[in-house]
Backbone bond lengths (Angstrom), bond angles and torsions (degrees), N, CA, C in turn:
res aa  C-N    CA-C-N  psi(-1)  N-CA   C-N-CA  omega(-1)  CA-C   N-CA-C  phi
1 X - - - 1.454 - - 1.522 108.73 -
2 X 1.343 109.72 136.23 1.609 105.88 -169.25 1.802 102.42 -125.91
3 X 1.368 87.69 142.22 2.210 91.52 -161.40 1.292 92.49 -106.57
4 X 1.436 129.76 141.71 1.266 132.30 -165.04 1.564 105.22 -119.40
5 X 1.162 131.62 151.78 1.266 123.32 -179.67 1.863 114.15 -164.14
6 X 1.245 115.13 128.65 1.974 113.14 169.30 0.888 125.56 -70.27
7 X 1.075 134.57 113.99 1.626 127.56 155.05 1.322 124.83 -85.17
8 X 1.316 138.72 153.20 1.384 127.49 129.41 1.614 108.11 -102.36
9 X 1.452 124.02 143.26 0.943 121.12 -150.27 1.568 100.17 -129.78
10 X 1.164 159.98 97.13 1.271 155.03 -73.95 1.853 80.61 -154.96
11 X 1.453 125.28 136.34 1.587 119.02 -155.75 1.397 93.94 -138.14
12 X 1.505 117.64 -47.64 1.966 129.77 -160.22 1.692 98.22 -46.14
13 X 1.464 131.61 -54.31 1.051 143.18 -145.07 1.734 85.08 -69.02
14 X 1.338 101.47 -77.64 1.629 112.89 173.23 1.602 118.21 -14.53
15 X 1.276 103.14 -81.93 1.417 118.48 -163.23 1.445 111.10 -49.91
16 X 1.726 107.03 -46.50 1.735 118.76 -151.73 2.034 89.57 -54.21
17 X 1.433 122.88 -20.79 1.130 122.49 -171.66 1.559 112.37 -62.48
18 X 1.466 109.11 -33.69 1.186 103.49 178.34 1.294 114.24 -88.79
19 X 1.914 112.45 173.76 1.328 117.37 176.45 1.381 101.67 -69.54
20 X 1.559 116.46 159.79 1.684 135.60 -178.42 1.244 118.90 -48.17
21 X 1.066 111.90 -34.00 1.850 137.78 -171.72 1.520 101.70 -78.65
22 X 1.400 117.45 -43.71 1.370 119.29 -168.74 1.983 114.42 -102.15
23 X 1.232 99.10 23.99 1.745 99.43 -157.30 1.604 104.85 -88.87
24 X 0.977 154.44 -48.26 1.314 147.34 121.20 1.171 144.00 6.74
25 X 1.310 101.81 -38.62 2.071 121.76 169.64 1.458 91.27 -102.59
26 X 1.333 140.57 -24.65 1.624 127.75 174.16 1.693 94.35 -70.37
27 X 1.434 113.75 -59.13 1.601 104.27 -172.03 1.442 117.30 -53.17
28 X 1.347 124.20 -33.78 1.503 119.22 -170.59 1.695 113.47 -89.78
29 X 1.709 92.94 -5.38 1.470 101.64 162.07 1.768 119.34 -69.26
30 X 1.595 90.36 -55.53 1.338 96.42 -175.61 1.410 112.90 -73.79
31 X 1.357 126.02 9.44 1.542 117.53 173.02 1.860 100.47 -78.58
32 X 1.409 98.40 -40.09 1.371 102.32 -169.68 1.749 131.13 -83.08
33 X 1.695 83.39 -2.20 1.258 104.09 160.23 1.823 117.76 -90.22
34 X 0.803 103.27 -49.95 1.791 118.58 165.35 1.830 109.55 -36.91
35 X 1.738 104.35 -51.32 1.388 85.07 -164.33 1.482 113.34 -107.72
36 X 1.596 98.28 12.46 1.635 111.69 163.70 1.494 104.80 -73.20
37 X 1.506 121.07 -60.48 1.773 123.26 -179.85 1.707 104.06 -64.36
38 X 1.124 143.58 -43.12 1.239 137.16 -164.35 1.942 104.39 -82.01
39 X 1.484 113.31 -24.21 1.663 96.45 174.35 1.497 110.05 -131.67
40 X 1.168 110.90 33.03 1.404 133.31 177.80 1.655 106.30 48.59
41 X 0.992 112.52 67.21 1.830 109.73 -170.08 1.763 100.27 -125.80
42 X 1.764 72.95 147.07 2.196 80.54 -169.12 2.178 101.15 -90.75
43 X 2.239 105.35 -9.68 1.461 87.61 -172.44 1.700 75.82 -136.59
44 X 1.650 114.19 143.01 1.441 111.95 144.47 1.433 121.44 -117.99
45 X 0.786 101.27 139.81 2.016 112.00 166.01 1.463 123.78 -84.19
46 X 1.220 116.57 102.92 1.637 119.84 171.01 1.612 100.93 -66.28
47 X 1.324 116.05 131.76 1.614 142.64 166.94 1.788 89.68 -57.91
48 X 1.320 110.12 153.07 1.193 164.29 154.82 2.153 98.00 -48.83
49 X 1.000 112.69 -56.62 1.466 120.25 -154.38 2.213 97.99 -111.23
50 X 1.415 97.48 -24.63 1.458 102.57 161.01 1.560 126.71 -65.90
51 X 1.380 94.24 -48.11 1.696 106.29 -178.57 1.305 102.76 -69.25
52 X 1.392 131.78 -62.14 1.508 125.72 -179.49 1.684 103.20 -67.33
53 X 1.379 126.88 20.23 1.754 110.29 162.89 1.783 88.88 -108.34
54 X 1.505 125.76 -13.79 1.380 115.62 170.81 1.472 127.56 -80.23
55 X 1.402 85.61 -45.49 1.604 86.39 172.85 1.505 124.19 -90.97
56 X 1.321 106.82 33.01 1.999 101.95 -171.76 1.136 98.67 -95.61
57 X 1.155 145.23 -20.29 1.726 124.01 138.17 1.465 149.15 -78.51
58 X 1.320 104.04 23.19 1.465 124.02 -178.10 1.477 112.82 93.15
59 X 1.611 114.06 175.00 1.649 113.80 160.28 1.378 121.83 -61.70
60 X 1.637 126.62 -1.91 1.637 99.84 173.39 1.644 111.24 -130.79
61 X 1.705 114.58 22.21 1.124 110.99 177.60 1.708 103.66 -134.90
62 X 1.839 122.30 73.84 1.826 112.73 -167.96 1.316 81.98 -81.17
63 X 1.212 127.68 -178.31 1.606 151.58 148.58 1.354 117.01 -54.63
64 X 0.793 109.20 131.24 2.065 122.42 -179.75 1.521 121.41 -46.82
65 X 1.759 93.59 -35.28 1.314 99.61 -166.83 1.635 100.95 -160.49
66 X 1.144 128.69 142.03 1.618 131.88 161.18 1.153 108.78 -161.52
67 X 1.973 94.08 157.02 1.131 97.35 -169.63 1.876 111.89 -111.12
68 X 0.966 98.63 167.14 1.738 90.71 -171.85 1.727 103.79 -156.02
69 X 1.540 112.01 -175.68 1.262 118.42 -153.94 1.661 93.66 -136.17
70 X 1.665 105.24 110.33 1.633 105.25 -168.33 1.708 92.84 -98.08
71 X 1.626 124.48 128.17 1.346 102.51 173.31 2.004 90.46 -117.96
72 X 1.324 101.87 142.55 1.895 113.12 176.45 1.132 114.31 -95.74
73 X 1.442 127.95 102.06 1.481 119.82 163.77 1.768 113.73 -112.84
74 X 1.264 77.93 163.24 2.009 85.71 179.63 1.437 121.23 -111.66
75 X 1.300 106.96 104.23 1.892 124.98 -177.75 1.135 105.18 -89.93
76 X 1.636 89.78 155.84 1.637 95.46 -179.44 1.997 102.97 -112.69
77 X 0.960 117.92 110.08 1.624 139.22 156.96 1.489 128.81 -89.42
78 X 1.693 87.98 110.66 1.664 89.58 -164.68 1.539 133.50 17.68
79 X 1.724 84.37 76.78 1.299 105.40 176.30 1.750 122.33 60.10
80 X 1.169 101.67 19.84 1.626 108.94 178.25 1.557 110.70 -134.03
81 X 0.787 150.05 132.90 1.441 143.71 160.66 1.662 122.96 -87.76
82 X 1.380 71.64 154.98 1.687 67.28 -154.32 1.952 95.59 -130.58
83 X 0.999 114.53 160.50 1.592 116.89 -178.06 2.235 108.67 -108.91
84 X 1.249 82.53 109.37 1.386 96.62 178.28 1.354 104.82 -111.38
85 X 1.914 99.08 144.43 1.520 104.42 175.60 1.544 100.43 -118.81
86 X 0.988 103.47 133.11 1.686 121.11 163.48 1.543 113.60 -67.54
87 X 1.199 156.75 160.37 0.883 157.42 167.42 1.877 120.12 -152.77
88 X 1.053 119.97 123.92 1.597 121.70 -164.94 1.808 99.93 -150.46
89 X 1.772 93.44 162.34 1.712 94.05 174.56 1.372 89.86 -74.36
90 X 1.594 97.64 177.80 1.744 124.04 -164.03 1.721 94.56 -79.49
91 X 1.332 109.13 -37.71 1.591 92.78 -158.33 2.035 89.40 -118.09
92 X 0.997 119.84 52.10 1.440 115.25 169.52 1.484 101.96 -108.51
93 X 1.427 115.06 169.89 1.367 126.43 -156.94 1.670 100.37 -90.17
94 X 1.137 122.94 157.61 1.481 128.36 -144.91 1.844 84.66 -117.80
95 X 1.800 114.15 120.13 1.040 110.86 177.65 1.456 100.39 -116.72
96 X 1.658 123.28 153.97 0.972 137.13 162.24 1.049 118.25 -38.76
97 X 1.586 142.09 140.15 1.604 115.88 149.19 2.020 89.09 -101.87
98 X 1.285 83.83 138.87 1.542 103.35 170.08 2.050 114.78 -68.40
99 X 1.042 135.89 131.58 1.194 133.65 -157.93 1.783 110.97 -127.06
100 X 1.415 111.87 -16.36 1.365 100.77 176.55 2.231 94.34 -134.65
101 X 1.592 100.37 132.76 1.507 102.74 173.83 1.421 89.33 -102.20
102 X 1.822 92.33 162.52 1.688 99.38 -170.90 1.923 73.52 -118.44
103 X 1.405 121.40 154.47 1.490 139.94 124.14 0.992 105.94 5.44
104 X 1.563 134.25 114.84 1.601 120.89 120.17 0.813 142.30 -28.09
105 X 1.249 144.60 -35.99 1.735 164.26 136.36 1.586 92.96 -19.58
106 X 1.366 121.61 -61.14 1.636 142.34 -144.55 1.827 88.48 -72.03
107 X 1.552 99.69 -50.48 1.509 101.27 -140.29 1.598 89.41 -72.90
108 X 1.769 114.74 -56.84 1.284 106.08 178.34 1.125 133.43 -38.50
109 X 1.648 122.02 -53.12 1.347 127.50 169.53 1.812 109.23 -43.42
110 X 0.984 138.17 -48.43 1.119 143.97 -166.24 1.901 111.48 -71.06
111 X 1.207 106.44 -43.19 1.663 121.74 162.71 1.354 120.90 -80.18
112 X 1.323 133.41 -0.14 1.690 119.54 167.35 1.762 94.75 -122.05
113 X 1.703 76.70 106.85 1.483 100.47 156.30 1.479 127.46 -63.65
114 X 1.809 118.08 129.88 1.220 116.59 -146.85 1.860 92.28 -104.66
115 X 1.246 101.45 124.41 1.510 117.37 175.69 1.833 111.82 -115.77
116 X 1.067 83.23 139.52 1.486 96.39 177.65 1.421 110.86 -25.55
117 X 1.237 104.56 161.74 1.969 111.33 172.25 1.719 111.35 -86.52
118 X 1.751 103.99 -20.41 1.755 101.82 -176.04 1.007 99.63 -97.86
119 X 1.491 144.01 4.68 1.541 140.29 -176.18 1.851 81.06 -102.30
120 X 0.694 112.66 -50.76 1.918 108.97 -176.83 1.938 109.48 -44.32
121 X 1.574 86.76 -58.07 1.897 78.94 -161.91 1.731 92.79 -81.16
122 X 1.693 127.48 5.90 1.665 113.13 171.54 1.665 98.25 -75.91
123 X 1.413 108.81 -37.09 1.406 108.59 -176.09 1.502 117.35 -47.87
124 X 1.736 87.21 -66.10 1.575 95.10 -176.11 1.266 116.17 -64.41
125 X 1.214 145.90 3.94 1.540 155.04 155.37 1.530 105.90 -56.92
126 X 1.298 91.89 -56.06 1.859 110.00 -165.69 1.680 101.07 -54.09
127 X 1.457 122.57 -50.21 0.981 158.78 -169.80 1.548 99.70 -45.73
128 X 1.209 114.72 -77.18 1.517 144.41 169.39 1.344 103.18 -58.52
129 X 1.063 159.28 -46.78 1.535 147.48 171.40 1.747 102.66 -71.96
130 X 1.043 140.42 -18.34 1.417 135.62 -179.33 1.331 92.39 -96.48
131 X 1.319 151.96 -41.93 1.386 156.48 150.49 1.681 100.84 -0.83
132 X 2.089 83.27 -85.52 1.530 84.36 -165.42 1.736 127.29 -60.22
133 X 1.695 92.45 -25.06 1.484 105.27 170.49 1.833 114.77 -27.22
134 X 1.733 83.63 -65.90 1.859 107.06 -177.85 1.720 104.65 -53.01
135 X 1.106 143.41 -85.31 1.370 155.49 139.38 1.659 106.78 14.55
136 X 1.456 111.56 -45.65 1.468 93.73 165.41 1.587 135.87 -103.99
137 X 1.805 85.92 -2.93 1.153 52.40 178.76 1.806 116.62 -120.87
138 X 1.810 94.26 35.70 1.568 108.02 165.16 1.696 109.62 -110.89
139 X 1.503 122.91 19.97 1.549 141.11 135.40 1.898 108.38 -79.50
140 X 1.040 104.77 -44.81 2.110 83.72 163.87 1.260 109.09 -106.69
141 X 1.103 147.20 64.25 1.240 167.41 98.53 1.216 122.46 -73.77
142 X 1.582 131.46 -63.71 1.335 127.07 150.61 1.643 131.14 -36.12
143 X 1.929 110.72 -41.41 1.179 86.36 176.22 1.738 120.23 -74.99
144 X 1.632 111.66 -24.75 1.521 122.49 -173.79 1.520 94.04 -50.41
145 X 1.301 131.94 -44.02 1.437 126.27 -164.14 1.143 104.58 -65.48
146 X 1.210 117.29 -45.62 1.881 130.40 -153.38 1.540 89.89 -74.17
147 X 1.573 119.78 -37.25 1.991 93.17 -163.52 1.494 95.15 -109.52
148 X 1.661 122.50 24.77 1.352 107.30 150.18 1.319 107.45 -105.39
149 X 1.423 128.07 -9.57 1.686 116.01 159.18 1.333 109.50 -74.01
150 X 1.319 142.64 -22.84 1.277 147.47 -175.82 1.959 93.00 -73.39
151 X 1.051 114.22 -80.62 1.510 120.40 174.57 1.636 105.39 -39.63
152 X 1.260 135.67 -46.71 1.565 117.87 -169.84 1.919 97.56 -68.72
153 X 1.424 122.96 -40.55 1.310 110.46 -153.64 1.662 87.53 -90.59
154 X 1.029 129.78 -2.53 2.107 131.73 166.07 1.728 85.51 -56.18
155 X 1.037 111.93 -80.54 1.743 140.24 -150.24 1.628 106.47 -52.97
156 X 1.700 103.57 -42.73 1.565 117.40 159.13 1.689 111.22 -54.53
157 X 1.249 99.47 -62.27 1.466 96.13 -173.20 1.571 124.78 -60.75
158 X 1.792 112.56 -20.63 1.152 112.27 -166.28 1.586 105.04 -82.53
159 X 1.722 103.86 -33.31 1.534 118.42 166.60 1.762 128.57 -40.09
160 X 1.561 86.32 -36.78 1.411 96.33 -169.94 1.895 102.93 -94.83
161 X 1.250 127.38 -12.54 0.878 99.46 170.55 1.621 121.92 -93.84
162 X 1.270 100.29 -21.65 1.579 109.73 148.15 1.529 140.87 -32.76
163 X 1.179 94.21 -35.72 1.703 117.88 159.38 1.063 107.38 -83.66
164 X 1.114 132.62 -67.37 1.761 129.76 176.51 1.713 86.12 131.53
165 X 0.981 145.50 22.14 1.450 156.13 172.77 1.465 91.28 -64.99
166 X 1.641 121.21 130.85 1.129 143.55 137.32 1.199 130.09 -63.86
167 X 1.130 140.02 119.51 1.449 150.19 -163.89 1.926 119.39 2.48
168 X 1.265 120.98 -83.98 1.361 127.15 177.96 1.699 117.30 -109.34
169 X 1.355 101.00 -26.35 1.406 113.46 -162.39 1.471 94.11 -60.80
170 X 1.391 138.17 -34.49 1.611 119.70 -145.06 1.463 129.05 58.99
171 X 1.719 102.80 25.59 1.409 101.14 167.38 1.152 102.91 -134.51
172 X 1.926 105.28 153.61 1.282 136.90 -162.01 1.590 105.60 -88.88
């Protein structure tokens, strides 16, 4: 059974204690100090939509004061239970917590749809003939490149001896 309850939770007094740099992580401290003494709880959880209403002006400017929605439930942790508070803004959207994980083993098996073995090797055929497709035809592409760099540095060289130019130097 989970007990629901509002706060506004009053922060300026708190924070101004800390340095400027650190005033933001003092307030979201003292929220979690607030709703540990006010619903007697040994774990709280900051909301998703709480933390980004603290930090939406950076580390040295949180809000003075907000109000939010503490709900208390009681989990069981290795074999002990324990009292956790949830904590969220008042008007943010209400998410599930999910309560049972299935296996990885479980989940995969359950998501690969099982197709025939001759629809597999038609695929992988298909696969392998578009391969070599690609493969050839960036082997005549490569060679077209290679014998027009071969032909530009012919045409360079024939230029330069035409000039009477010696190799790199640019002298005659």
């Amino acid at each position: 059974m989970a007990e629901e309850r509002i706060y506004t939770i009053p922060l300026r007094r708190k924070f101004r204690k800390a340095p400027i740099y650190r005033r933001t992580k003092r307030a979201l401290r003292e929220v979690k100090e607030f709703l540990a003494k006010h619903m007697k709880a040994e774990e709280v959880k900051i909301g998703k939509y709480l933390n980004l209403e603290l930090w939406k002006h950076g580390r040295k400017n949180p809000p003075a004061k907000i109000k939010i929605r503490a709900v208390r439930e009681t989990v069981k942790i290795k074999e002990k239970d324990v009292i956790v508070v949830r904590a969220e803004l008042i008007n943010a959207p209400v998410e599930v917590v999910k309560e049972e994980k299935k296996d990885k083993k479980q989940v995969k098996k359950e998501e690969i749809p099982k197709i025939k073995e001759t629809e597999l090797e038609d695929k992988i055929e298909k696969l392998e003939e578009e391969k070599k497709e690609v493969l050839e035809s960036k082997k005549v592409d490569h060679k077209e490149k290679r014998f027009k760099e071969v032909k530009a540095i012919q045409v360079k060289s024939q230029r330069e001896k035409r000039a009477g130019i010696i190799g790199d130097t640019g002298k005659k």
